[in-house]
C-alpha positions in Angstrom: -144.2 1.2 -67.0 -142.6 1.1 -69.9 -142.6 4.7 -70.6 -140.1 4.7 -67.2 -138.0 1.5 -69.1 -137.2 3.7 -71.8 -136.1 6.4 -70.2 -134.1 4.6 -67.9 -132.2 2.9 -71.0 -131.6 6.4 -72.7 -130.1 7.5 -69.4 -128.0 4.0 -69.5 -126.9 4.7 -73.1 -126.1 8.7 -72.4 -123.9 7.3 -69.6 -122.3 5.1 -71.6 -121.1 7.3 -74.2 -120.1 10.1 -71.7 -117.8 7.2 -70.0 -116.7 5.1 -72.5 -115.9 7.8 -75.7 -115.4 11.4 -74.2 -111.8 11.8 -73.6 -111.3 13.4 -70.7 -107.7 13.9 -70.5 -107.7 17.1 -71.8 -109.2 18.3 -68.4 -107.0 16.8 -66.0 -103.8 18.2 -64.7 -100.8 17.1 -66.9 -98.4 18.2 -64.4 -99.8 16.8 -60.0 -96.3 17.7 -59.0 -96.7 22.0 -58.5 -93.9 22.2 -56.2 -91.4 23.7 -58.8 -93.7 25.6 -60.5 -94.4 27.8 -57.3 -91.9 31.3 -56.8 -91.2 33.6 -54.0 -90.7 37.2 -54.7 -91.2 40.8 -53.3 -94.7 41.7 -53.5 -95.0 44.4 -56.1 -97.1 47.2 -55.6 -98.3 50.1 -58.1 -98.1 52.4 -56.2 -94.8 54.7 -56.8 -92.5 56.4 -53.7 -94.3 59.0 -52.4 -92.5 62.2 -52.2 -93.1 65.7 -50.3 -94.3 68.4 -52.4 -92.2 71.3 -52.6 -93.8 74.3 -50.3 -94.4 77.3 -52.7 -94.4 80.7 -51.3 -96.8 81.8 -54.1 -100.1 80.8 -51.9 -99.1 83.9 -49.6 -99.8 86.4 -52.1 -102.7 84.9 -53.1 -104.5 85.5 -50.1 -102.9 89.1 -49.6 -104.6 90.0 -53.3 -107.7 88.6 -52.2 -107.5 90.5 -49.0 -107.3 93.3 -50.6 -109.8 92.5 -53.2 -112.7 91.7 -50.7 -111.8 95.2 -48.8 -112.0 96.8 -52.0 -115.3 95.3 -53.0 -116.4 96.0 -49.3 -115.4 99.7 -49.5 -116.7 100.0 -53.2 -120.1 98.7 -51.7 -120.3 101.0 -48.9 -119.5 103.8 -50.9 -122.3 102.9 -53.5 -124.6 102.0 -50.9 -124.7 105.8 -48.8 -128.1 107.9 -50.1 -128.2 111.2 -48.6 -131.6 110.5 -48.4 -133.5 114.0 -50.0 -135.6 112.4 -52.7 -138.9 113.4 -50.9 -140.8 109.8 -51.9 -144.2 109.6 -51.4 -144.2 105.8 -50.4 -142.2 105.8 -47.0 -139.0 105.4 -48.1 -139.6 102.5 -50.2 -137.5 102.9 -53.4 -139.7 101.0 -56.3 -137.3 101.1 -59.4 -136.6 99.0 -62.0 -133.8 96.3 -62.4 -132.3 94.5 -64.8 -129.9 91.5 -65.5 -128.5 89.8 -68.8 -126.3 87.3 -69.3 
């Protein structure tokens, strides 16, 4: 019981101080009347005017070279690509060379 006494006076005590010596005008508002503090504007935004971009012609010969380029690599591989077949292998037709690849 009197374990329960003392703790109840230190609470008492800390209570005392917090009221009686903190000052605690530092934390309320200095000014209650916010009426004339408050301003109506224009919302700002960040975003700037957006404007059409111009329509460049360039993009049209792009895709003719490329056009071109594919067919070329098409014809290139065809060409390449034709055996006239005379070898005489032994394995069927199965060509068994060697590759290779750097970087």
């Amino acid at each position: 019981m009197k374990m329960i006494i003392k703790v109840f006076l230190c609470l008492l005590l800390m209570l005392h101080i917090n009221f009686s010596y903190i000052d605690t005008t530092g934390a309320a508002v200095t000014n209650t009347n916010a009426e004339g503090q408050i301003t109506e504007h224009e919302p700002n935004t960040r975003i700037s005017n957006l404007k059409d971009m111009p329509k460049d012609k360039s993009g049209v010969w792009l895709w003719a070279l490329l056009g071109v380029l594919v067919v070329a690599v098409g014809v290139a591989a065809l060409a390449s690509g034709s055996d006239s077949g005379g070898g005489g292998s032994d394995e069927g037709g199965v060509d068994t060379g060697s590759v290779g690849g750097s970087w």
